[in-house]
N, C-alpha and C positions, 0 to 999 in steps of 0.2 A: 316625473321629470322627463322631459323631450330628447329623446337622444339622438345623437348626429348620426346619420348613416352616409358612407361614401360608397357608392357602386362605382365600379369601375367596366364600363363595357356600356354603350348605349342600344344595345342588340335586343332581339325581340324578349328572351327572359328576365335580364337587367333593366328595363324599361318596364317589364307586366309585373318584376318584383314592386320597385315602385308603386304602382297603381295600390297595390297589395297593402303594401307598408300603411301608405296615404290614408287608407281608407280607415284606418284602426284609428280616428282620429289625431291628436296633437300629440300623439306618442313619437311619433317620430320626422324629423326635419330632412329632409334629402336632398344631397347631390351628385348628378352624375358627370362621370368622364369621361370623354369618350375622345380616341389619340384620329380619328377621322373626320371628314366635313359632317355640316348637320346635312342630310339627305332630304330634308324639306328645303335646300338650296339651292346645293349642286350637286348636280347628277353624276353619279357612278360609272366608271365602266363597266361595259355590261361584258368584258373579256373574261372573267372567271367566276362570273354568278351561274347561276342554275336555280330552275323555280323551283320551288317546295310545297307540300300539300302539305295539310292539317288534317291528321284525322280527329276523333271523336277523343283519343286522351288530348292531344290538344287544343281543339274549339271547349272542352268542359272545362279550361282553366281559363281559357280566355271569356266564360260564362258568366265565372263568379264576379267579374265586373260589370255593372251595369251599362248596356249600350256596346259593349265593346266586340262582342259576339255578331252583334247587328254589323257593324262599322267594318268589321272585316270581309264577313261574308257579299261588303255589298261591293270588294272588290276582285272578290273570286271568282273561278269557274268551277261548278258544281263537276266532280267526275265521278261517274256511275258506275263504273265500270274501267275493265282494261283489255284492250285488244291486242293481241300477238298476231303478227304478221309472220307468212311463212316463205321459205323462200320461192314456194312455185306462186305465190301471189297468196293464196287462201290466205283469210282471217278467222281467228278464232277470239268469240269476245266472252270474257267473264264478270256479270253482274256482282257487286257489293249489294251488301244486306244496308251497309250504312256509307255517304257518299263523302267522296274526299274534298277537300276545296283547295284549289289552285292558286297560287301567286305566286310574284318572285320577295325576296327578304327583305330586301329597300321598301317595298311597298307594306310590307309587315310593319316593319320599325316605322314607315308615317305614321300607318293610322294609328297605332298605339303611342307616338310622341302628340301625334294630334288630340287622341282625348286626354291622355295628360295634361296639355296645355289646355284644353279647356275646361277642365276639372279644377286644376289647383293653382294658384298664382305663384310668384317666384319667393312668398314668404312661406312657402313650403315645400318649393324644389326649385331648384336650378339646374343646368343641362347645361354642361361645357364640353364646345366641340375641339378637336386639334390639340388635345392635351395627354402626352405619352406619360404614363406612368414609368418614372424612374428607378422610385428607391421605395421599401417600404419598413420603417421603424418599428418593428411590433410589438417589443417593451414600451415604446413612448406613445405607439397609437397614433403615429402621422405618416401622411404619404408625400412624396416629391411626386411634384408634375414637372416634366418640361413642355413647354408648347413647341407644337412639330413647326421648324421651320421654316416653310412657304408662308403656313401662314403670321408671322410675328413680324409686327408692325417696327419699323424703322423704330431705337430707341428705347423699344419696351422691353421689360424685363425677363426673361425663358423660365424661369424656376418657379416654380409655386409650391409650398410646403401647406397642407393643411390636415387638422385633427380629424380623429373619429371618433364614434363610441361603438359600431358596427361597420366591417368593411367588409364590400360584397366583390366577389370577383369574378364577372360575369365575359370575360374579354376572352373568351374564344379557347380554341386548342390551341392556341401560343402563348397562354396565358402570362403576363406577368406577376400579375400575385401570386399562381403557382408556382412558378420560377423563384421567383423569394421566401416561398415559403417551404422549399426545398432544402435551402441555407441554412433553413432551423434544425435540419433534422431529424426532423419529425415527420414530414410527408414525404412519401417515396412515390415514382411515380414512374411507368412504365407507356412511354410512347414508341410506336410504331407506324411504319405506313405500310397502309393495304397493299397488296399483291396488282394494284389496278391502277391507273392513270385514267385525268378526263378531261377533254373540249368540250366548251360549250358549243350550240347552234343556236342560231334566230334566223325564222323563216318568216317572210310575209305572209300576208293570209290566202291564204288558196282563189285562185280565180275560177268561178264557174265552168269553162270555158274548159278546164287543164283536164277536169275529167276523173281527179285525185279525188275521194270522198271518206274522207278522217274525219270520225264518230269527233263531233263537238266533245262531247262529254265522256271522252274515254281518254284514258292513258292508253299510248301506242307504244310498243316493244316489238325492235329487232333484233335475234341473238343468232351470230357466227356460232360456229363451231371451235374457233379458238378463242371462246369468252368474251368476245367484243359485244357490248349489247347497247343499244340506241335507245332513248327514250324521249319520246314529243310529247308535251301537253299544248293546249290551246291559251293564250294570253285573252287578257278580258279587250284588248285593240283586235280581236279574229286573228293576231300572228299565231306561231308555232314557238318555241322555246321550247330548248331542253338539254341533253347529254349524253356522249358517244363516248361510254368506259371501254378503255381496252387493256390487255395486260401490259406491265410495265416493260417485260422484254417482251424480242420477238412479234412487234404488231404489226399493224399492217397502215398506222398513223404518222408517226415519229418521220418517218425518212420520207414523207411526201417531198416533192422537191416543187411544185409547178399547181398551178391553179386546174390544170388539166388532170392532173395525177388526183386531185381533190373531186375531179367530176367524173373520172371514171371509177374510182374506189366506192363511192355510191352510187352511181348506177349500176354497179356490177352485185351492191350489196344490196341496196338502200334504194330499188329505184321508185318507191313513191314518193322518198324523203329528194332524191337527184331531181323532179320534176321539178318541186316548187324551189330549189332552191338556186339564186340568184348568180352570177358569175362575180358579183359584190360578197356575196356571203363566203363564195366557194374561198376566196383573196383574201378575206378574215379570218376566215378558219383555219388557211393555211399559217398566218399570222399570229394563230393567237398558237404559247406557250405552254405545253402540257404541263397542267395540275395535278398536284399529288393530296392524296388525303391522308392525314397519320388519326391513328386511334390512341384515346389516351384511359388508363385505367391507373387509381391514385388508391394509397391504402387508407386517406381520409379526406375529410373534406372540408375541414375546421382547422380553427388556430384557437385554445384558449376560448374566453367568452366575447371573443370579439371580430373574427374572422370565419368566413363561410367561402367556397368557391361552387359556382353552379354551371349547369351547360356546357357547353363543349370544353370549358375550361377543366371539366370535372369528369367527364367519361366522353369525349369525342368521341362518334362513332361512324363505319362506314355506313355510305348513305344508301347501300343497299336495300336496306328497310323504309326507309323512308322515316325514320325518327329522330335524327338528333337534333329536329326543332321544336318536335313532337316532347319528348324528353325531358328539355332545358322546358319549357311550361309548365310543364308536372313539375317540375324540381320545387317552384314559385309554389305551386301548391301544397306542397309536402312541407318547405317550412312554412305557410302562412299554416298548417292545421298544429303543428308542435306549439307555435306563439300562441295558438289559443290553450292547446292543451297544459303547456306549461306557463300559464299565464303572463308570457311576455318575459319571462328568466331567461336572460340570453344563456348564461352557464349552460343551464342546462338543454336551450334549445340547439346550440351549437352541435354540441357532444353529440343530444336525439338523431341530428340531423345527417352524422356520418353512420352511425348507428342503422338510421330506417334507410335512409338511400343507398348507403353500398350493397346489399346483394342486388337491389336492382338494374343500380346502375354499372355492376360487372357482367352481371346476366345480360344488360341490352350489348355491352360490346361483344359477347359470344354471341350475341344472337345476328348481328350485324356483321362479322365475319363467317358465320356457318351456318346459318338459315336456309341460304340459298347457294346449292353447290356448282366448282362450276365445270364439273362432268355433265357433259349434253346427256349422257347414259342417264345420270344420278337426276341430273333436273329434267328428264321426262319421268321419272319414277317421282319427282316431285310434286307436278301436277296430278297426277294420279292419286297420289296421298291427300292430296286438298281435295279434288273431287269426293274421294270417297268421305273423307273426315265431314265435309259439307251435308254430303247426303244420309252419314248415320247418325250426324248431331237435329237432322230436321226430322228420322224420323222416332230417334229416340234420344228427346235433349237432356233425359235426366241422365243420362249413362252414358255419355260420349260427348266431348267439349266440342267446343268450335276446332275449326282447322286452324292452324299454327297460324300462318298468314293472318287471318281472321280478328283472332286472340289478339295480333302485335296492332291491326289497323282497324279497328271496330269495336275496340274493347278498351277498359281502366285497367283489365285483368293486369298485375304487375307481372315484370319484365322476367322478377325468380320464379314466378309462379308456372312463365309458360314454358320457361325452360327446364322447370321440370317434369312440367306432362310430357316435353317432347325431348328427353334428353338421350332418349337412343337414336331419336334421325339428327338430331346436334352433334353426337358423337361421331355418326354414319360421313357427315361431311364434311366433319374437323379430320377425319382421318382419310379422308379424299380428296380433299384440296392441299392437304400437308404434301403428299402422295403427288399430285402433279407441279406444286411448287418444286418438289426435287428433281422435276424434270429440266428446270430451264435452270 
């Protein structure tokens, strides 16, 4: 029998779920909701995004569908590497064994809404944009939508109630399924935000002329001393995009006042990133409103046989690592391999599913808060530790793993796994960043 599934969240996991589902033939009917515009419409602002790489746990979920692997990477930029920038000018660049790819998220969610749609017709999915998840009934198995709105046509009706037989709650670290699933009692769920605040930037592409020469294919990093760290990739249009974290007190962002104060805080920091950038951009940057990221860890991730929540909705993480898009694709993978394994028994896929994903998905959020510390002391001794872990895994791989770093962006290795080859420099930073938090 065909069962209903409702995702809630049109984002890049809630969308590659789907693909997932679909494929298992007429087992199951899909629709998603999604409380934003369709992004193959209208364009986003681009005031609080930030690009995202893919590494290798994420491009191997987006594998198992055919074509999809292809369709993404033909909108990336290949990054080989990462360069740190020092402050007397010098760079130092470190090669990957495996390469990241570059994009921002909107363009994620195309090209996966795009082979969707040309995959399956709407007697096997439909995709509703503008639709806020309101209320959700978990003994009746129905959800309320309201439609957001701007967009509700003179006349028409706001509410929308409809059944499930599977509801997937893919809508982010503000989750509303989680939010109601709260109510039940059953799920407890500890959110926090990071110790860091973030502005985006968008740079045009470099003129020959300016004299600036940023490795095409490297991630660039600038890091203060009081924890402020810049980071630029290249856009597939030759621009820059990227993200200037700084600590939530005491920075040196917050109380700009003037488009001037924006151009000399980067040329005083920043001055490769000061050249290229615009006295338009300097005016937006001042403009745009500092971001806060919260981390979220849940002690389950299920409801009964018939609720799941994935992705950031489920273990938001900081984006220090570079995973919680990374993550939320693995998640799609972990329960398509339970639906095989338990031959499509929601009961007991459900259950599996909190079962095999939470030590992972609480190890990624340690590992995303204290991976990387933010003692300049601690994080030169950090580099040091990946070098050396680099060079005694090459010359003896049976006896000595990859480097941490490595393991999190070049690997399937799971997330408990690395945390605990490396759970004395975990400890080393959790207890050195606790340690300067009590400073401010």
């Amino acid at each position: 029998m065909t069962k209903k599934v409702v995702i809630i969240g049109a984002g890049p996991s809630g969308v590659l779920l789907a693909h997932y589902l679909l494929r298992r033939g007429d087992s199951y009917q899909i629709d998603i909701y999604e409380r934003r515009n369709d992004p193959r419409i209208v364009s986003f602002s681009k005031s609080r995004t930030y690009p995202i790489t893919l590494s290798e746990r994420g491009m191997s979920a987006l594998r198992k569908i055919e074509g999809l692997e292809e369709a993404v990477k033909a909108i990336c930029v290949e990054i080989a590497g990462a360069t740190f920038h020092g402050k007397n000018g010098k760079t130092r660049f470190t090669p990957r064994r495996m390469p990241l790819f570059a994009l921002d998220r909107t363009s994620l969610v195309i090209a996966l809404l795009a082979k969707l749609s040309e995959n399956y017709d709407n007697s096997r999915v439909n995709i509703h944009f503008n639709y806020r998840c309101a209320e959700v009934d978990f003994e009746a198995k129905t959800v309320k939508f309201q439609k957001v709105a701007e967009s509700i046509p003179v006349g028409r009706e706001t509410d929308l109630t409809v059944n499930y037989d599977l509801l997937i709650g893919a809508d982010g670290a503000y989750s509303a399924v989680r939010e109601q699933l709260m109510h039940t009692g059953q799920l407890e769920c500890e959110q926090k935000y990071t110790p860091s605040d973030y502005k985006s930037i968008f740079l045009p592409p470099p003129e020959e002329k300016s004299g600036i020469d940023l490795k095409l294919d490297s991630l660039h990093s600038w890091r203060l001393d009081d924890n402020t760290v810049l980071f630029l990739l290249y856009q597939q249009d030759g621009g820059l995009s990227g993200v200037i974290h700084f600590p939530h007190q005491k920075n040196k962002i917050v109380d700009l006042s003037t488009t001037e104060e924006v151009s000399k805080l980067f040329q005083d920091n920043f001055p490769e990133v000061s050249q290229l950038m615009p006295e338009s951009e300097a005016e937006a940057f001042l403009n745009r409103a500092p971001s806060r990221v919260s981390t979220v860890r849940c002690n389950r991730y299920h409801y009964g046989d018939s609720v799941v929540i994935i992705g950031d909705a489920a273990h938001a993480v900081s984006p220090s690592i570079g995973q919680g898009c990374n993550a939320a694709l693995e998640d799609v993978v972990v329960f398509d391999n339970l639906l095989d394994e338990y031959a499509d028994n929601l009961a007991t896929v459900t259950e599996q599913y909190t079962i095999r994903r939470q030590p992972d998905a609480w190890a990624l959020v340690e590992l995303g808060d204290n991976a990387f510390p933010s003692s300049t002391k601690l994080f030169i001794e950090f580099i040091l530790r990946e070098q050396l872990a680099k060079t005694l895994h090459k010359l003896f791989p049976h006896r000595f793993p990859l480097s941490m770093f490595q393991l999190i962006s070049e690997s399937t290795v799971s997330y408990s796994e690395i945390v605990q080859l490396y759970k004395g420099w975990v400890s080393k930073v959790k207890q050195s960043n606790e340690k300067l938090l009590e400073r401010f």
